[in-house]
NULO-652850 format. One line per field, with one value per residue (C-alpha): residue number from 1; z, y, x. Coordinates in pm, 1 decimal, always signed. Each point is the difference from the previous one (the first is absolute). Example, Ala and Ser with C-alpha at 12.3 -4.5 7.8 and 13.67 -1.06 7.14 Angstrom:
resi	c(1; 2)
w	c(+780.0; -66.0)
v	c(-450.0; +344.0)
u	c(+1230.0; +137.0)
//
This chain:
resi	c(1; 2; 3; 4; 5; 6; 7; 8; 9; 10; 11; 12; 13; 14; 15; 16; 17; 18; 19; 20; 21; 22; 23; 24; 25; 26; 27; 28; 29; 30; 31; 32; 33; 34; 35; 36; 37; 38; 39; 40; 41; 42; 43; 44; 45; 46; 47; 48; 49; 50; 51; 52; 53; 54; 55; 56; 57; 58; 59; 60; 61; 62; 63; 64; 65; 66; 67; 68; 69; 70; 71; 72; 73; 74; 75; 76; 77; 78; 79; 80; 81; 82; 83; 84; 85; 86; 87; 88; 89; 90; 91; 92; 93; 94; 95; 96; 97; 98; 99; 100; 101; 102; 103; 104; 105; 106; 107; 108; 109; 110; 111; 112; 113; 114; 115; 116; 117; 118; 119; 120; 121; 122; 123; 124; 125; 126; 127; 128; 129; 130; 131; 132; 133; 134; 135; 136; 137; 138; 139; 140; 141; 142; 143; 144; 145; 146; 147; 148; 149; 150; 151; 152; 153; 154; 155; 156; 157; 158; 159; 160; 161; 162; 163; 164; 165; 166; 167; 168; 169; 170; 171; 172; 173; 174; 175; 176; 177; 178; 179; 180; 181; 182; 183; 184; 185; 186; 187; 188; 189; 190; 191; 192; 193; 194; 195; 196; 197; 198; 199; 200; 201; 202; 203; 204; 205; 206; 207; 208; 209; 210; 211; 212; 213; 214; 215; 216; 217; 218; 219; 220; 221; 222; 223; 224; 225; 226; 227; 228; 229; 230; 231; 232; 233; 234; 235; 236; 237; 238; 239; 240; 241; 242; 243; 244; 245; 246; 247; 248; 249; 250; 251; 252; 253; 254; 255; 256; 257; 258; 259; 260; 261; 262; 263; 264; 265; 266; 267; 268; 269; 270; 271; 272; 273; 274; 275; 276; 277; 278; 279; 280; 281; 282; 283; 284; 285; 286; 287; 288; 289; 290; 291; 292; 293; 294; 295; 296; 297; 298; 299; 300; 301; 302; 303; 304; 305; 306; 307; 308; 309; 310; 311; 312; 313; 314; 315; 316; 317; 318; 319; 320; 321; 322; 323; 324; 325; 326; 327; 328; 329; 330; 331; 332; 333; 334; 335; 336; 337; 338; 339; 340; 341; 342; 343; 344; 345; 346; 347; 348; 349; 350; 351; 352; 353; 354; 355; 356; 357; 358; 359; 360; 361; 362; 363; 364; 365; 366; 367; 368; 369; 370; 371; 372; 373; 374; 375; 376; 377; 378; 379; 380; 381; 382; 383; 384; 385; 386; 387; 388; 389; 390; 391; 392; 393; 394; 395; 396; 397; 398; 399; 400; 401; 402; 403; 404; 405; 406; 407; 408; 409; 410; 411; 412; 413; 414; 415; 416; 417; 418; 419; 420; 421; 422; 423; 424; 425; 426; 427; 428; 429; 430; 431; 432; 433; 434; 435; 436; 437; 438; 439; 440; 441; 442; 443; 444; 445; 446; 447; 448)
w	c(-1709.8; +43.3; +178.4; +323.5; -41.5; -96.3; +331.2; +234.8; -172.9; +71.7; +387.8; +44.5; -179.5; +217.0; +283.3; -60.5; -46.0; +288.2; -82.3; +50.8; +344.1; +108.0; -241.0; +173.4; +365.1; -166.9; -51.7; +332.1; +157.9; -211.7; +72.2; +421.5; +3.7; -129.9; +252.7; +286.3; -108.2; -19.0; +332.0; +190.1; -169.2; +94.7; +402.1; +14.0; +268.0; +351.1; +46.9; -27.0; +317.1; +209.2; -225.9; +48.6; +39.1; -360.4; -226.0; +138.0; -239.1; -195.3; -358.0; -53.7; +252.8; -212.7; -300.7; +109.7; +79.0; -331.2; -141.2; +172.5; -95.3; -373.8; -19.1; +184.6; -194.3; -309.8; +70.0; +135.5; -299.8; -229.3; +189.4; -0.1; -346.3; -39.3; +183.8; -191.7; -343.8; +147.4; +169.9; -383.3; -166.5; +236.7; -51.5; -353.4; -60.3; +252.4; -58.4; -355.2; -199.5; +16.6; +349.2; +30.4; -24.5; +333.7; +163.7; -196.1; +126.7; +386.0; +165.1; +251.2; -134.2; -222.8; +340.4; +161.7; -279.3; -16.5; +391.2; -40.7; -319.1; +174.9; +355.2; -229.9; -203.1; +312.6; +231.5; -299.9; -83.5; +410.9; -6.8; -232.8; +186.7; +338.5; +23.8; +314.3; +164.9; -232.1; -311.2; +71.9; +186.5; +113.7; -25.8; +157.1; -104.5; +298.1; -77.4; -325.7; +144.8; +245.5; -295.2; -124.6; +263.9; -3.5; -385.0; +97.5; +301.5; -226.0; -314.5; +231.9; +86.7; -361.7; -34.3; +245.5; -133.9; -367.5; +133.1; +90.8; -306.4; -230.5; +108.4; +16.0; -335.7; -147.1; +189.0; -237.1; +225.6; -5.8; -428.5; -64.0; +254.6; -136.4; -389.9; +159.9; +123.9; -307.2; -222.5; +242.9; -62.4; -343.1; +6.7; +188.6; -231.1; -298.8; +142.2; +157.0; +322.8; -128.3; -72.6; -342.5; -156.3; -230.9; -345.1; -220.4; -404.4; -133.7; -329.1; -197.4; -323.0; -295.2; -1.8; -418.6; -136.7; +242.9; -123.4; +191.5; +147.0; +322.6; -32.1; +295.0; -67.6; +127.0; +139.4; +372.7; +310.2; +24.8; +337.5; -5.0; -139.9; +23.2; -67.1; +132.5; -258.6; -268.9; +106.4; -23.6; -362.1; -157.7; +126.3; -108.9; -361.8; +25.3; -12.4; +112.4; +115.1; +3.5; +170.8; -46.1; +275.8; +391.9; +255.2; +32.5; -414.5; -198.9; -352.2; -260.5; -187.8; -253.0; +186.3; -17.1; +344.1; -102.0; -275.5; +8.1; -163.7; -71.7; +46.2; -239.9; +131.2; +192.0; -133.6; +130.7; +325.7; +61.3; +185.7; -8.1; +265.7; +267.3; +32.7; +216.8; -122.5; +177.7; -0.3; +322.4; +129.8; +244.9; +281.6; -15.6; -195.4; -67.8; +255.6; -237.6; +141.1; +337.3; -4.5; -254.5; +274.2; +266.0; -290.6; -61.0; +356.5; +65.9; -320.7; +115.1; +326.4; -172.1; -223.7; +79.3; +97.9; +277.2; +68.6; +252.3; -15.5; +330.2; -225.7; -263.9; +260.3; +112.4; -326.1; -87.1; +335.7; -164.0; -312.1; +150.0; +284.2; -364.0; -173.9; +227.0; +63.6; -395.6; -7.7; +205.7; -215.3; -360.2; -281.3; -153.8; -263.4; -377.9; -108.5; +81.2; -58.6; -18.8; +230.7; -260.5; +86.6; -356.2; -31.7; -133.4; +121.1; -14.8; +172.7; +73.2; +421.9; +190.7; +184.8; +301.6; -246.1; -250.4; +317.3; +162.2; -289.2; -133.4; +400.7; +24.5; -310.2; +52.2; +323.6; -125.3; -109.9; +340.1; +244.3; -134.4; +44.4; +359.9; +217.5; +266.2; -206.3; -196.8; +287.2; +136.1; -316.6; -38.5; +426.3; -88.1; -265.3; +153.0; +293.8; -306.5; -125.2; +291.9; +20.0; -351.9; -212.1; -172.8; -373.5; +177.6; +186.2; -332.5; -130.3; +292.4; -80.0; -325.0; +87.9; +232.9; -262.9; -206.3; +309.0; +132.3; -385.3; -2.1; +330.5; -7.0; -300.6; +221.5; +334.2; +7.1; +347.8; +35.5; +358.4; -231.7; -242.9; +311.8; +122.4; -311.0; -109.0; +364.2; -77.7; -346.3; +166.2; +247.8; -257.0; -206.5; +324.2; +155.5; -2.6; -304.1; -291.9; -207.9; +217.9; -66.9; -417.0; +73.5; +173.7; -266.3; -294.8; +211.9; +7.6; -356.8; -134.6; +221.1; -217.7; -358.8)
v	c(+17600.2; -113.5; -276.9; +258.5; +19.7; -338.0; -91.9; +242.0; -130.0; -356.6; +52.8; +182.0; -233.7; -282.0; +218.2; -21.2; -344.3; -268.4; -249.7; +219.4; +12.8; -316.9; -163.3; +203.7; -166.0; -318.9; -30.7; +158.7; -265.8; -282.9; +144.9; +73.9; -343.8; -159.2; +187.8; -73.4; -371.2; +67.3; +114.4; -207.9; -292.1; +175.7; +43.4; -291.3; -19.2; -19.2; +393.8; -110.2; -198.4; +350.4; +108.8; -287.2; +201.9; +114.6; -280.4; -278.1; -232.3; -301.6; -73.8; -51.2; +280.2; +223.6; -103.3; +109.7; +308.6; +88.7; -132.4; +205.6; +355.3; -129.6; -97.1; +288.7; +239.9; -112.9; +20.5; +351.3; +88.6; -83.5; +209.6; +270.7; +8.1; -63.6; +334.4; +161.0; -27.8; +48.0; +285.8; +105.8; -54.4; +214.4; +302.9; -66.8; +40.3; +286.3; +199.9; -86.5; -241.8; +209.9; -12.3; -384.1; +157.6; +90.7; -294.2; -204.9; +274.7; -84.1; -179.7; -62.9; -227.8; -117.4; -92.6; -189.8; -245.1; -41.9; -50.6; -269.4; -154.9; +6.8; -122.9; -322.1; -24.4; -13.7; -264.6; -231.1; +39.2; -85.6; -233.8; -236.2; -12.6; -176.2; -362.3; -251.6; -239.4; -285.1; +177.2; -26.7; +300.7; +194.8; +407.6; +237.3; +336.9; +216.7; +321.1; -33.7; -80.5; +317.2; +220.3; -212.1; +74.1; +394.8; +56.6; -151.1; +291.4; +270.2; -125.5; +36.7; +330.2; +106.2; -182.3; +245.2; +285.5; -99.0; -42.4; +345.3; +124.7; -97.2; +176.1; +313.4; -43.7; +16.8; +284.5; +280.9; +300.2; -254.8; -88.6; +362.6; +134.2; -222.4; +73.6; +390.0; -73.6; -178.1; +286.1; +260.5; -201.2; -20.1; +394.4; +54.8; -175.6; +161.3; +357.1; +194.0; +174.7; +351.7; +239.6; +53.1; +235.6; +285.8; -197.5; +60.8; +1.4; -320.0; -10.7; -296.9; -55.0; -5.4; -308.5; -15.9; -350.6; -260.3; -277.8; -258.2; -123.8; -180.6; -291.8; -199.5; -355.4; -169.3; +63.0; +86.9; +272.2; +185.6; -84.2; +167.3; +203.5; +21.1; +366.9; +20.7; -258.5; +170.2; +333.2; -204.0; -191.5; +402.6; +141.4; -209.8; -34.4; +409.7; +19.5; +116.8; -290.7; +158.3; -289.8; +17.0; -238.4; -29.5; -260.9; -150.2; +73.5; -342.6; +12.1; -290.4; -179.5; +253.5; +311.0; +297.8; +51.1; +316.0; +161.1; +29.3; +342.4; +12.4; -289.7; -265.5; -316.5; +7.1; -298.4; -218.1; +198.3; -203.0; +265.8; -292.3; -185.3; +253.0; -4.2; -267.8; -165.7; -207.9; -150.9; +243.8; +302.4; +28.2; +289.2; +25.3; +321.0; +31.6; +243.9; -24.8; -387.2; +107.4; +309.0; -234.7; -265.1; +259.2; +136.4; -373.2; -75.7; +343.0; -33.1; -356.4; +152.1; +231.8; -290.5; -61.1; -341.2; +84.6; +379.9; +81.2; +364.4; -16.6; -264.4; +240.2; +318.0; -148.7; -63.5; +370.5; +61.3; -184.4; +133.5; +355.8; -59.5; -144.5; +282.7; +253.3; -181.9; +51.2; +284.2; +227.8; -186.3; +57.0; -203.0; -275.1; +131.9; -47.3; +39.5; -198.0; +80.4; -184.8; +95.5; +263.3; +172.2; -91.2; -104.1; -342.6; -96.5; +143.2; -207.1; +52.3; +11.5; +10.0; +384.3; +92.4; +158.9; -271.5; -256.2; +187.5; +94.1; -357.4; -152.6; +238.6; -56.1; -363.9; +47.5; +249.0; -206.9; -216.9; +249.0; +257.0; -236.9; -5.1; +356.4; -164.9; -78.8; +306.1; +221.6; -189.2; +19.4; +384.4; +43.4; -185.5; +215.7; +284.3; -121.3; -40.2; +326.8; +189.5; -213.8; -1.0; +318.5; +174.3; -160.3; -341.7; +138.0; +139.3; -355.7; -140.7; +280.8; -47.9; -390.5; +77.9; +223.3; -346.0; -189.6; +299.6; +2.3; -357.1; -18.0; +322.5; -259.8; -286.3; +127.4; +215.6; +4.5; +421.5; -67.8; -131.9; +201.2; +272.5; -218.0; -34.0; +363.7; +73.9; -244.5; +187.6; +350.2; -132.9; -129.2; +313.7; +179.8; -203.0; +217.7; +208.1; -170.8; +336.3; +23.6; -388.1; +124.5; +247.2; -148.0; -335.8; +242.9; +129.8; -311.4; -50.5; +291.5; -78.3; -355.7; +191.7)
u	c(+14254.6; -374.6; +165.4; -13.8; -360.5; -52.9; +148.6; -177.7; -345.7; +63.1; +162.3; -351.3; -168.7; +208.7; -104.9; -329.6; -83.3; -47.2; +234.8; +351.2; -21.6; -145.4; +238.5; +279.4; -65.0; -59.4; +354.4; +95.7; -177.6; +191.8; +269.4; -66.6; -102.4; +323.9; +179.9; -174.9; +36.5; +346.0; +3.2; -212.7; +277.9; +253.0; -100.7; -201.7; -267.9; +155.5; -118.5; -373.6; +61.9; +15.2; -304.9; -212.1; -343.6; +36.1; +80.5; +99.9; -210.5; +100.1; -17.9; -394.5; -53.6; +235.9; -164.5; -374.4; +90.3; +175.7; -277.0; -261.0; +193.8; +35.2; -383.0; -102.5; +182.4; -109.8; -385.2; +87.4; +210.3; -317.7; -272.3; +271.5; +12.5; -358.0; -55.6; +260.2; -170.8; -328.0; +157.8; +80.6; -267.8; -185.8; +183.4; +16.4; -371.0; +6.5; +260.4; +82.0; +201.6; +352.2; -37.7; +109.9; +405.0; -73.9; -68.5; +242.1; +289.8; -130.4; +286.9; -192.3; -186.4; +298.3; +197.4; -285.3; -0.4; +307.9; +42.6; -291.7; +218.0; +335.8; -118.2; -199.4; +332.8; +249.6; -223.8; -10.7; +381.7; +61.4; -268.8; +189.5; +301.0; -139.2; +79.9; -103.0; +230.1; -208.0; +159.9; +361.0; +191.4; -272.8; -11.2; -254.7; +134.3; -130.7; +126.4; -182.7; -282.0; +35.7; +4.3; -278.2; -245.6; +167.8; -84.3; -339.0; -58.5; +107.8; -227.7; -286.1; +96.0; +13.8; -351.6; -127.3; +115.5; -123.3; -332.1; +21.4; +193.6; -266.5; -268.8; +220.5; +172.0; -372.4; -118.2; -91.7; +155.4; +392.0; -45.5; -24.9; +250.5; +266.8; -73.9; +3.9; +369.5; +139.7; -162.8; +200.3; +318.6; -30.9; -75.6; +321.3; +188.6; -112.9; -74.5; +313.9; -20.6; +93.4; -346.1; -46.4; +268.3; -52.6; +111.9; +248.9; +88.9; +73.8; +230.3; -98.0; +137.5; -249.8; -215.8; -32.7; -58.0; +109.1; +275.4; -160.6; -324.5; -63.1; -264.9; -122.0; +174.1; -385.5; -289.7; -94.1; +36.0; +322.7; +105.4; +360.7; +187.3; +421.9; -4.5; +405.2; +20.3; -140.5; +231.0; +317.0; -90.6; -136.1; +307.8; +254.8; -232.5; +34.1; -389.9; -320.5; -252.8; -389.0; -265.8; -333.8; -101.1; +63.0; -18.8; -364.9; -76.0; -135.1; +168.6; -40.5; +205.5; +222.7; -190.4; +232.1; +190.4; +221.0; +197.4; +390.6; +125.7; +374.3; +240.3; +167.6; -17.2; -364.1; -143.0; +340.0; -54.0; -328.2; -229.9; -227.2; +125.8; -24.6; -346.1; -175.4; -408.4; -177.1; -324.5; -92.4; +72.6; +244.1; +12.5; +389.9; +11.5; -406.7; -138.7; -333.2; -5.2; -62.1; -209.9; -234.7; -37.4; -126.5; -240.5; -126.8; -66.6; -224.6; -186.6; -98.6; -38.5; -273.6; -162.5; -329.3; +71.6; +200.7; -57.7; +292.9; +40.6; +218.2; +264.4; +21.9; +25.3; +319.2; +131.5; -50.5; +223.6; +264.5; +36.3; -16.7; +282.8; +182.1; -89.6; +98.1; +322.8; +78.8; -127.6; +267.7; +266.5; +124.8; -108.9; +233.1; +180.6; -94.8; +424.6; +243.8; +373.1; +325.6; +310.6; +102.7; -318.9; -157.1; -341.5; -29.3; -380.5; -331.3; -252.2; -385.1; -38.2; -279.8; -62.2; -220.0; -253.0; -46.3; -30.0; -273.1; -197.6; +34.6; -127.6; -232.2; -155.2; -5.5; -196.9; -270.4; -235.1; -19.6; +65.4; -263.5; -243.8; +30.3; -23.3; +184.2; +331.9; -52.4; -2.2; +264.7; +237.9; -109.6; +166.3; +297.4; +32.4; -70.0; +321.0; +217.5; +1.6; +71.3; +319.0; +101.6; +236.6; -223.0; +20.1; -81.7; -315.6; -133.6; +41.6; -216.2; -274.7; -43.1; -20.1; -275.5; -177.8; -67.1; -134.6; -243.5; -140.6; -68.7; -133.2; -261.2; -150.1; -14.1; -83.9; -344.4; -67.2; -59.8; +278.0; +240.6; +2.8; +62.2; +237.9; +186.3; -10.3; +125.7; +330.8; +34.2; +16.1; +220.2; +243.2; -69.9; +112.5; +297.0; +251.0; -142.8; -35.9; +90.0; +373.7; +31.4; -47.6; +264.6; +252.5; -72.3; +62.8; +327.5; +114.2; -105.5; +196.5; +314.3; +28.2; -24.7)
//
């Protein structure tokens, strides 16, 4: 059911905001506080008379200092999140707008408010609890107090090391390594681990007119799909589902999703439902997502305004270490089948070649602009071939063939020109292009 997908949306979405966890210790520190109340009735206060050097106060003096944590943690609680969405609105105009995910995802910061919250929320809980002698039977719950003045230690602690979080979260070199590591998860998930494999014939049954069309139910991004979902309903309806859309795709309101071929009862099988749109994109099963964020943050990088060739240099490392990674592995499958071995599902994936050519494209016009990034894209290039099979490498070549083009119209400087004709031999050269042409078309006739 969508109702998977509709749930791992909103726990990321839950994930990401910055009133889960804060909300979370909230009520841990309601409910701390009770019991220690409970306990400090329960003992009473004849231990505190071996402990006098800690808090052996009366009622006003237990009063201040509740007071002081509670005020003080609320002041601090404010510039904290002050700095937060200056923090954010930094590295929005910086980095890009789809960057903000990020920084809403940090549990670091997501903890420190809520430490702040929770340490404000348990003093004034305590706090209302301490009666003098004056005001009948008079209570001065000292072990509260203890864990008062301990929650009040530890929240400066976690002020330090948000002072020093910030700065770090915003650094350039940390934003890009961590969108590098979620797009290298996302890759393992969708990419197996074996090489690619010679393929094999796949017996469909003839797609003639379909019985039933798949329209997208309203308008938005695709943000899941329940493709084991969509196998169970096909197989049971004894039919062939065909989607023309993946993961990431906008589609409006009565847009064509797929076709169903085959089947009886595919309209009360509601296909529909197994597809998840939002209003954004979401990097659950949308490896475009990520690879588009590290393309947005180098071609601001290479803006005039900001002209950061180094920024987008490391993005380039990124994508390559992702594309390399992806690149030794097979490509997600196209068919589907059901546990009789039938195929029931044909949907579009994403493959190394149509994800390079597509990134690659997107940077050309930026990064040919600059000899620095171009020369630095053209290395990394040059590193990925000698690791990749042969097919893969070709891929990368060609890829570079666009860039080179573009660039020997940009850059007019007679060294690099040399320099750029140099990196096109060496490409040219790299293990032979000719034996990579062979050993491609090997491969080529071993999946006829």
């Amino acid at each position: 059911m969508v109702f998977k997908g509709w749930l791992r949306e909103t726990w990321r979405q839950i994930r990401g905001s910055y009133w889960f966890i804060p909300s979370f210790m909230a009520v841990a520190a309601l409910l701390l506080s009770q019991l220690t109340l409970y306990m400090d009735r329960s003992i009473g206060s004849d231990w505190i008379d071996y402990w006098e050097f800690l808090f052996a106060t009366r009622s006003d003096g237990a009063r201040a200092i509740l007071f002081t944590i509670a005020g003080s943690m609320i002041g601090v609680a404010g510039v904290t999140f002050s700095i937060t969405i200056a923090a954010v609105a930094y590295a929005s105009g910086q980095f890009g707008p789809r960057i903000i995910d990020n920084f809403m995802e940090d549990q670091g910061n997501q903890i420190t408010l809520g430490t702040f919250i929770s340490t404000l929320l348990y003093c004034l809980l305590v706090l209302r609890t301490v009666r003098g002698s004056d005001e009948g039977v008079g209570f001065v719950p000292y072990g509260s107090m203890a864990l008062a003045v301990g929650l009040a230690l530890a929240s400066l602690g976690v002020l330090i090391y948000f002072i020093h979080h910030i700065p770090e979260s915003i650094h350039v070199y940390h934003v890009v390594a961590d969108i590098g590591n979620q797009l290298e998860q996302q890759a393992d998930r969708l990419f197996s681990e074996e090489p690619p494999e010679e393929g094999t014939v796949i017996d469909l049954p003839s797609l003639d007119k379909p019985t039933y069309i798949l329209r997208a139910p309203t308008s938005g991004y695709i943000q899941s799909i329940e493709y084991g979902t969509l196998v169970s309903r096909a197989s049971q309806d004894n039919a062939l589902v065909k989607l023309d859309v993946e993961p990431g795709a906008f589609v409006a309101k009565s847009m064509i999703l797929g076709q169903v071929y085959g089947g009886e009862d595919s309209q009360d099988r509601n296909f529909e439902a197994t597809f998840l749109i939002g209003r954004e994109r979401s990097p659950t099963q949308d490896i475009r997502f990520l690879i588009n964020k590290l393309i947005d943050i180098a071609a601001r990088a290479l803006s005039p305004g900001v002209n950061d060739p180094f920024t987008a240099m490391s993005c380039i490392d990124w994508l390559s270490a992702v594309f390399l990674r992806i690149g030794k592995r097979s490509a997600p499958s196209i068919y589907r089948s059901d546990q009789d071995g039938k195929i029931v599902l044909m949907a579009p994936r994403s493959d190394f070649e149509t994800l390079l050519f597509d990134c690659w494209d997107k940077l050309r016009p930026y990064v040919s602009k600059d000899r620095n990034v171009t020369f630095h894209m053209l290395e990394s290039a040059l590193s990925m071939m000698d690791a990749l099979p042969p097919k893969r490498a070709l891929s990368v070549y060609y890829a570079t063939q666009r860039l080179i083009e573009s660039s020997l119209e940009i850059l007019t400087h007679p060294r690099d020109r040399e320099k750029l004709t140099e990196l096109r031999e060496a490409l040219r050269e790299a293990g032979g292009t000719e034996a990579w042409q062979r050993k491609a078309h090997q491969e080529r006739l071993g999946e006829a």
